[in-house]
Backbone and ligand atoms as CSV (ligand in chain L), in Angstrom:
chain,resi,resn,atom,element,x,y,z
A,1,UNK,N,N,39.140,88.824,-158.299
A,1,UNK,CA,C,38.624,87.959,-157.249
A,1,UNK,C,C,38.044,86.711,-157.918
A,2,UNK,N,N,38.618,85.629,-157.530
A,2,UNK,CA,C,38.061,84.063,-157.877
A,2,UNK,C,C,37.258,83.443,-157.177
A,3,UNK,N,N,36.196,82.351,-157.452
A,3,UNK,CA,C,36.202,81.609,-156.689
A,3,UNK,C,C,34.962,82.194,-155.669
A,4,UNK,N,N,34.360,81.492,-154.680
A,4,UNK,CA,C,33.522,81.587,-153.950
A,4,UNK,C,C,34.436,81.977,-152.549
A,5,UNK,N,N,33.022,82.823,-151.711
A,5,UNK,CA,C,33.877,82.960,-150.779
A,5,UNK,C,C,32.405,83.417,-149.732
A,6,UNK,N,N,32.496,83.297,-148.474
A,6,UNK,CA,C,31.132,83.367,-147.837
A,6,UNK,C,C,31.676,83.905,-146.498
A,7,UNK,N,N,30.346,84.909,-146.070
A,7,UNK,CA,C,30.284,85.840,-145.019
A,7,UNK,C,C,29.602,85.901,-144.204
A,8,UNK,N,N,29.456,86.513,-143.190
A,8,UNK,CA,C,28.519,86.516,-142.071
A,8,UNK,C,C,27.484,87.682,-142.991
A,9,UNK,N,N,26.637,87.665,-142.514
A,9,UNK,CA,C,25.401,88.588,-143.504
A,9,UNK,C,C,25.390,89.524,-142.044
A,10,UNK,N,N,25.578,89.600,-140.804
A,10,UNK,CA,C,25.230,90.537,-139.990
A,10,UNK,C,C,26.455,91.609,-140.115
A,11,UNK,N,N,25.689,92.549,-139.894
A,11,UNK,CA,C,27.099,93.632,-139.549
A,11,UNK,C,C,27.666,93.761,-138.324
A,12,UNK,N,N,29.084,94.255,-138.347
A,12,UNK,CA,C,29.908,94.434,-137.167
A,12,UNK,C,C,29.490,95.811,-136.247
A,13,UNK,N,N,28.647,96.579,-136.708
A,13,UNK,CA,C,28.184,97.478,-136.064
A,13,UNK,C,C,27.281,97.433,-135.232
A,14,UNK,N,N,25.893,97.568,-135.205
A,14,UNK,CA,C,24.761,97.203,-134.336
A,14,UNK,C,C,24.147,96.429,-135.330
A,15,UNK,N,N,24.186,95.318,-135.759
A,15,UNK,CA,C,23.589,94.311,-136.393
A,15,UNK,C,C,22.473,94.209,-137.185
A,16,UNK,N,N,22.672,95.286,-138.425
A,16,UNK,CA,C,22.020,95.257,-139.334
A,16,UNK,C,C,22.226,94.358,-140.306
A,17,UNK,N,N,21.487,93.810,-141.746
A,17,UNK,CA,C,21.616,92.536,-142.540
A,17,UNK,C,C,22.318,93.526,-143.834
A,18,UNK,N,N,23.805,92.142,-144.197
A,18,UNK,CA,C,24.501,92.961,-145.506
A,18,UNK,C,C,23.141,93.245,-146.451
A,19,UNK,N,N,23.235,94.291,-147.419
A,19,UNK,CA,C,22.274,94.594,-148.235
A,19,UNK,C,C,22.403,95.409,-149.315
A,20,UNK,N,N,23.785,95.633,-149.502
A,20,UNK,CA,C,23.690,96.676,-150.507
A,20,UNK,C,C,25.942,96.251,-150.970
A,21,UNK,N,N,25.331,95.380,-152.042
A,21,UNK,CA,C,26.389,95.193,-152.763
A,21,UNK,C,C,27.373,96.064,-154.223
A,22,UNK,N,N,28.191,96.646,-154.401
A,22,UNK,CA,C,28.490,97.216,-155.326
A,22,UNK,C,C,29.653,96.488,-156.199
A,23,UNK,N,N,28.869,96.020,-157.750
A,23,UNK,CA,C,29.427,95.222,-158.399
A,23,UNK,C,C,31.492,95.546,-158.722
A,24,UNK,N,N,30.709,96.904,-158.997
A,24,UNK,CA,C,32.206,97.444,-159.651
A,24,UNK,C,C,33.538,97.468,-158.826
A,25,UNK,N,N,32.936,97.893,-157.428
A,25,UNK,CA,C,34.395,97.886,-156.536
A,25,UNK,C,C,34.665,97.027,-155.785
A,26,UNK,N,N,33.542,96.187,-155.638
A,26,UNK,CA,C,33.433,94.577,-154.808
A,26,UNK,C,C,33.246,95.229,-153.200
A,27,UNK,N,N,32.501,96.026,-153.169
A,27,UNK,CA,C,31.990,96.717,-151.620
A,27,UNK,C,C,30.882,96.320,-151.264
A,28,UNK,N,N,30.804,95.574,-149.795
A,28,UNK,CA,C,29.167,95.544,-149.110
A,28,UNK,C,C,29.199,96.994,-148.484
A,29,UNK,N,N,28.004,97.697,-148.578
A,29,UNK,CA,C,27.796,98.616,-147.824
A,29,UNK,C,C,26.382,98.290,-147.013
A,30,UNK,N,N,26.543,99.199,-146.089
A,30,UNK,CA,C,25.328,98.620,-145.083
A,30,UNK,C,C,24.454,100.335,-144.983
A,31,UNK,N,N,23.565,99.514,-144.888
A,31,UNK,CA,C,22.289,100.921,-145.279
A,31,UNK,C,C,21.924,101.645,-143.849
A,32,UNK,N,N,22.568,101.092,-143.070
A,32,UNK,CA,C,21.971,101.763,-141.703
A,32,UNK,C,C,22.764,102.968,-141.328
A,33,UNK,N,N,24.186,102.263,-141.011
A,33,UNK,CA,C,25.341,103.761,-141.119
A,33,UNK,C,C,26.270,103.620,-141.744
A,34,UNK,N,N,25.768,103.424,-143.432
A,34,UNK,CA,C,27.011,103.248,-144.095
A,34,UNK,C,C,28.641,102.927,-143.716
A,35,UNK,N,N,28.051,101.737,-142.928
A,35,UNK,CA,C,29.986,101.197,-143.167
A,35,UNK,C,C,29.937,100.333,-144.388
A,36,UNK,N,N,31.519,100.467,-145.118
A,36,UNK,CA,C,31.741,99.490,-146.200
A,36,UNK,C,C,32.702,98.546,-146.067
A,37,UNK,N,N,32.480,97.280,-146.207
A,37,UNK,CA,C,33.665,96.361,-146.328
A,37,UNK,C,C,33.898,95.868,-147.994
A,38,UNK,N,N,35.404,95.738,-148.189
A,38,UNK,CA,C,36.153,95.617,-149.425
A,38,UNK,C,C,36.249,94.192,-149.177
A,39,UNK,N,N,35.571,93.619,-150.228
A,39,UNK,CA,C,35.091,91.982,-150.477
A,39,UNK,C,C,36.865,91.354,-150.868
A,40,UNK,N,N,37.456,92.291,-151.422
A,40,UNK,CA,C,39.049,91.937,-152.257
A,40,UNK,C,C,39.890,92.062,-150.895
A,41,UNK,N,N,39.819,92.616,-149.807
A,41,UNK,CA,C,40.439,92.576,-148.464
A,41,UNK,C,C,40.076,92.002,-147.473
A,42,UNK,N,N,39.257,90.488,-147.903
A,42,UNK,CA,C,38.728,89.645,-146.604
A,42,UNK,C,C,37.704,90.330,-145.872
A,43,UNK,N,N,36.792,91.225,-147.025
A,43,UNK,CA,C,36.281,92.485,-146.215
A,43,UNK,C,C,36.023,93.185,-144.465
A,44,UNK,N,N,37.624,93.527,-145.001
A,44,UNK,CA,C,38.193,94.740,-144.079
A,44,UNK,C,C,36.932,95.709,-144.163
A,45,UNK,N,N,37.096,96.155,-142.732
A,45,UNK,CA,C,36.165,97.859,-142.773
A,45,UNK,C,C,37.258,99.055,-143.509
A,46,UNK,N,N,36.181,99.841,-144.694
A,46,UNK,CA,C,37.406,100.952,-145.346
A,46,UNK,C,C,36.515,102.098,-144.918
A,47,UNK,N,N,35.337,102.093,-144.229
A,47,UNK,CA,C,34.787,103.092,-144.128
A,47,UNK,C,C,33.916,102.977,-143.354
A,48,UNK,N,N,33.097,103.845,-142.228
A,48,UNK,CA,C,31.893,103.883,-141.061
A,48,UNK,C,C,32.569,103.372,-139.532
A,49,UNK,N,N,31.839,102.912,-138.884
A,49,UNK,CA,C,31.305,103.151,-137.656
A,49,UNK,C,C,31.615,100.963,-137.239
A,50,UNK,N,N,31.829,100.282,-138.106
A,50,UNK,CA,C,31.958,98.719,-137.800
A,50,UNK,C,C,33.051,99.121,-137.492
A,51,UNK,N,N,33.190,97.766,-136.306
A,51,UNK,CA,C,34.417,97.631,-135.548
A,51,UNK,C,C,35.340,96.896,-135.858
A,52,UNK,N,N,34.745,95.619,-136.913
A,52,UNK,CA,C,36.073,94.849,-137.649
A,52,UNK,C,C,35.295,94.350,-138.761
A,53,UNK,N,N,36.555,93.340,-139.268
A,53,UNK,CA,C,35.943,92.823,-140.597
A,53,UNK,C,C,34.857,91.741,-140.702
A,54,UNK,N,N,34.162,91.633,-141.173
A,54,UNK,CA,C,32.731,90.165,-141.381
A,54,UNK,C,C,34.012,89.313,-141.816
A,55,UNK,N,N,33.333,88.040,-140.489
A,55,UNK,CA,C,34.013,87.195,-139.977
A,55,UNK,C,C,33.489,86.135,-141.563
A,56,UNK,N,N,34.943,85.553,-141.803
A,56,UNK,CA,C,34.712,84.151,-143.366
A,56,UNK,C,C,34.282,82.900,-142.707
A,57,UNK,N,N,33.608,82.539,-143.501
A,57,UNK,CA,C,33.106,81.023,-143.288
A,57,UNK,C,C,33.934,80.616,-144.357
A,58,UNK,N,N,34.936,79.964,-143.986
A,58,UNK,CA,C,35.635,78.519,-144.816
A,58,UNK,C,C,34.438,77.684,-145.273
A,59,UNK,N,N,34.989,77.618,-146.604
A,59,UNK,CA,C,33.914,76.575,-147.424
A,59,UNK,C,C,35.299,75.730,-148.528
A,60,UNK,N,N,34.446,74.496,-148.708
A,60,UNK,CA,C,34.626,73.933,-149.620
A,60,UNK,C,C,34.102,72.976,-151.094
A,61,UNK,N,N,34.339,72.432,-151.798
A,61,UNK,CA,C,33.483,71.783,-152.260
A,61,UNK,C,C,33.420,70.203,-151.964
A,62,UNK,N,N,32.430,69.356,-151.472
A,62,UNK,CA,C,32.588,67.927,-151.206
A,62,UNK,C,C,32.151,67.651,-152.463
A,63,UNK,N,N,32.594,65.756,-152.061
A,63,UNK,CA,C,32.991,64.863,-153.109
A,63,UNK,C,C,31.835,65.051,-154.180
A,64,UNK,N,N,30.271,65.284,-153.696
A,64,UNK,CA,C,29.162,64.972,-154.326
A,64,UNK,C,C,29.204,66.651,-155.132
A,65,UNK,N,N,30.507,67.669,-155.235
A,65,UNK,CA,C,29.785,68.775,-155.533
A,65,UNK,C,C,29.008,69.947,-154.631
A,66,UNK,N,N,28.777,69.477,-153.873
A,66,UNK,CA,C,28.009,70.536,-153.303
A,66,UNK,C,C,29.194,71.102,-152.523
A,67,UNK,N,N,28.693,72.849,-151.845
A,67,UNK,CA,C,29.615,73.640,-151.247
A,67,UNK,C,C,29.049,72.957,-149.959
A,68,UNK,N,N,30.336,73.176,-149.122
A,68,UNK,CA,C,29.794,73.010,-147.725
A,68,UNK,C,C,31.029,73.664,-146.452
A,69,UNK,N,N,30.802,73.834,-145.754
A,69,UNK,CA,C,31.598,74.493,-144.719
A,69,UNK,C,C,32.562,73.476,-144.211
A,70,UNK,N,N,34.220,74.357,-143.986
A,70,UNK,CA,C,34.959,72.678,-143.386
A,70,UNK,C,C,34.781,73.216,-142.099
A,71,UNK,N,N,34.444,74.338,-141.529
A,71,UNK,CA,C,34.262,74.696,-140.077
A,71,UNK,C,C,33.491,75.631,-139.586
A,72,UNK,N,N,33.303,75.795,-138.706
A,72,UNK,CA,C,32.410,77.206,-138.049
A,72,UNK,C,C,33.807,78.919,-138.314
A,73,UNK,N,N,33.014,79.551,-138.034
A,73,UNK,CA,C,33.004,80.864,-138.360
A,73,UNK,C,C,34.668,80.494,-137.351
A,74,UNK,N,N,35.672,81.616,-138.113
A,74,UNK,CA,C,36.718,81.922,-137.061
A,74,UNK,C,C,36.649,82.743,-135.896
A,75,UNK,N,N,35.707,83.595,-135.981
A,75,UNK,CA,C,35.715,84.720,-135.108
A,75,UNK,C,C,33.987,84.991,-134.779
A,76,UNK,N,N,33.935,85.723,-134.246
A,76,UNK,CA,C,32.425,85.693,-133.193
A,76,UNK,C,C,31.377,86.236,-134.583
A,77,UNK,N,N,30.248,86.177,-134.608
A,77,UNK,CA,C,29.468,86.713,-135.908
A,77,UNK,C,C,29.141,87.881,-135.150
A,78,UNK,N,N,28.701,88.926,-135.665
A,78,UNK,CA,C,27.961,90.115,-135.083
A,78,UNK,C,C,28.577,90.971,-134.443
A,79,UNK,N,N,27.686,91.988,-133.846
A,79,UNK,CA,C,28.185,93.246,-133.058
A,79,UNK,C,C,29.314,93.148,-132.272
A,80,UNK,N,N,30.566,93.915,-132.508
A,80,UNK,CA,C,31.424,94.246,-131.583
A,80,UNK,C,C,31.575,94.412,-130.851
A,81,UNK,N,N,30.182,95.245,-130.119
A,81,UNK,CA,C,30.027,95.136,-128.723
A,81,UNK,C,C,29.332,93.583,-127.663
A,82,UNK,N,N,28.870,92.823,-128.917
A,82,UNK,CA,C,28.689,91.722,-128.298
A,82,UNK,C,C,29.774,90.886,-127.393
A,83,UNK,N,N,29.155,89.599,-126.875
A,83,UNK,CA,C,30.342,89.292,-125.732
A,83,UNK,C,C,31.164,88.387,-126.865
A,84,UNK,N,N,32.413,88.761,-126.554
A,84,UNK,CA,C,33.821,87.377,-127.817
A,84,UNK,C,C,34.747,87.280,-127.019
A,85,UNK,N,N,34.679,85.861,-127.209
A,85,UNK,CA,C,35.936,85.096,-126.609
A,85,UNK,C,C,37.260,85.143,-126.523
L,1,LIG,S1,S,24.741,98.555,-138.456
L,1,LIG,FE1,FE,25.793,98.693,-140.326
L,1,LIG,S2,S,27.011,100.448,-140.097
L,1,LIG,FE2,FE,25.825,100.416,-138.331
């Protein structure tokens, strides 16, 4: 895995905060009901109770260097059961 890459920090489940990263397999796991998303699969859900994958924030780098977003989130942030378009 290269390169930067940025996530929604809420989970797809009942909206707990990402918190528990594992270096070796590139997994967020979430401490509430252990679901895990695979950081190397656009983190896909491989395991628990989330309903899809944490939605990417497109980033880039501008002229001055700094990272910055070229857009809003593709898909809704948060709970699955929340309302999405
Ligand atoms: S809120 Fe993270 S798995 Fe339920």
């Amino acid at each position: 895995m290269d390169g930067i890459v940025t996530y929604s920090d809420t989970y797809t489940h009942v909206r707990c905060p990402v918190a528990l990263y594992e270096q070796h397999t590139h997994h967020l796991l979430c401490p509430c009901h252990q679901s895990t998303f695979d950081l190397t699969q656009e983190c896909k859900v491989i395991f628990g109770p989330a309903g899809h994958a944490l939605p990417q924030l497109p980033i880039t780098v501008n002229e001055e260097g700094f990272l910055v977003a070229q857009s809003d989130f593709h898909e809704p942030v948060g709970p699955a059961y929340w309302e999405r378009g």
